[in-house]
C-alpha positions as CSV (number, residue, x, y, z in Angstrom):
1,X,-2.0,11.6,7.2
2,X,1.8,11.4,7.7
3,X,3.9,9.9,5.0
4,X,7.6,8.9,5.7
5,X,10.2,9.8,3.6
6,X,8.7,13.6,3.5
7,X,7.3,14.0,-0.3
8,X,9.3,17.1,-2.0
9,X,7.9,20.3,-2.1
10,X,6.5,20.7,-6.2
11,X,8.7,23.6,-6.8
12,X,11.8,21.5,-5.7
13,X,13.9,19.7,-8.1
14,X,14.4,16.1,-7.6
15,X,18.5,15.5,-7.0
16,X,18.9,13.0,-10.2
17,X,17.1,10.3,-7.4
18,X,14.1,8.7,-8.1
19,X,11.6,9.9,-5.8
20,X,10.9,8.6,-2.3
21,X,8.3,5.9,-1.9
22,X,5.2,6.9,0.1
23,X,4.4,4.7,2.9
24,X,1.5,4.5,5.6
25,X,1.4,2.9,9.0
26,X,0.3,-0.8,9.3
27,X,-3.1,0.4,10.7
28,X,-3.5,2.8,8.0
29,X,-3.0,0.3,5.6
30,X,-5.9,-1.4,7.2
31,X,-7.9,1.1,7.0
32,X,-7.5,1.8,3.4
33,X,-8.3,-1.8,2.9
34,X,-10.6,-2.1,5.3
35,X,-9.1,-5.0,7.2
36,X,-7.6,-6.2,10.5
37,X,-4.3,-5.3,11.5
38,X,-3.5,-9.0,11.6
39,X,-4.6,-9.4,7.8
40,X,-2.5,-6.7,7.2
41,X,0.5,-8.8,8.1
42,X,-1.0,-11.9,6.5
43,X,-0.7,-9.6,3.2
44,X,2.7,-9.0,3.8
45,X,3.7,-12.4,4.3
46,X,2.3,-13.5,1.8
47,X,4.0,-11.2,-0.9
48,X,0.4,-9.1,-1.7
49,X,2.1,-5.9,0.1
50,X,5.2,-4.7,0.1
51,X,7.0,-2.3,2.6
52,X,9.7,-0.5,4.4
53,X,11.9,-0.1,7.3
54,X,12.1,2.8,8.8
55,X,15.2,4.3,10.6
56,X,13.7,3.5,14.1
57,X,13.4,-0.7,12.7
58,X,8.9,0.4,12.3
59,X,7.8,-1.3,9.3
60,X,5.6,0.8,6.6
61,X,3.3,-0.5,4.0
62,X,3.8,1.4,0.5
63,X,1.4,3.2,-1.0
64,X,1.6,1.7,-4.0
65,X,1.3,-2.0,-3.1
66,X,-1.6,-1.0,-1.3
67,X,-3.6,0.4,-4.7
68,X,-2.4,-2.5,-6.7
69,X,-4.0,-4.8,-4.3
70,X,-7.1,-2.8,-4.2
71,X,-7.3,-2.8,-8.5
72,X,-6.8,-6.7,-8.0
73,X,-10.0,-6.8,-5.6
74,X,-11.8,-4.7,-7.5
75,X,-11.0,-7.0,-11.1
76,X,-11.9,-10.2,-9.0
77,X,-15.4,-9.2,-7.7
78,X,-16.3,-7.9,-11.5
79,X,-15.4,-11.1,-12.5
80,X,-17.3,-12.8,-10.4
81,X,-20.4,-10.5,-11.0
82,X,-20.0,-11.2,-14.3
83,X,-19.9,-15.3,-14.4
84,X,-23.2,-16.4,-15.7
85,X,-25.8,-18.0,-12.9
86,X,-26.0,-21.6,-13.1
């Protein structure tokens, strides 16, 4: 897996900058969430993942919005396990 910005080396020092978001493809992202490219994009629109522009204009999903929205899948169906049967 190829992650854009390039993650710094651990024995590098970080320049005073926080460190650079790490980022996957649209169809990576769909793969960790185990979608459709198209629901991908839904996401997107609809606020529930963030991303990036690259250099060359491609658009990236972050990392991070990608786990959050997996946590908040994951809370939802334990919820719903848990709701008594009528």
């Amino acid at each position: 897996m190829v992650y854009w910005p390039p993650v710094t080396k651990p024995d590098e020092e970080p320049r005073g900058e926080q460190p650079p978001a790490r980022s996957v493809f649209i169809n990576e992202a769909a793969s960790l969430l185990g979608v459709s490219r198209r629901t991908v994009y839904y996401r997107i629109r609809e606020g529930q993942l963030r991303t990036v522009r690259t250099r060359c204009g491609s658009q990236r999903v972050l990392i991070e919005s990608v786990e959050a929205l997996l946590r908040a899948e994951m809370a939802a169906r334990l919820r719903r396990a848990q709701r008594p049967s009528r």
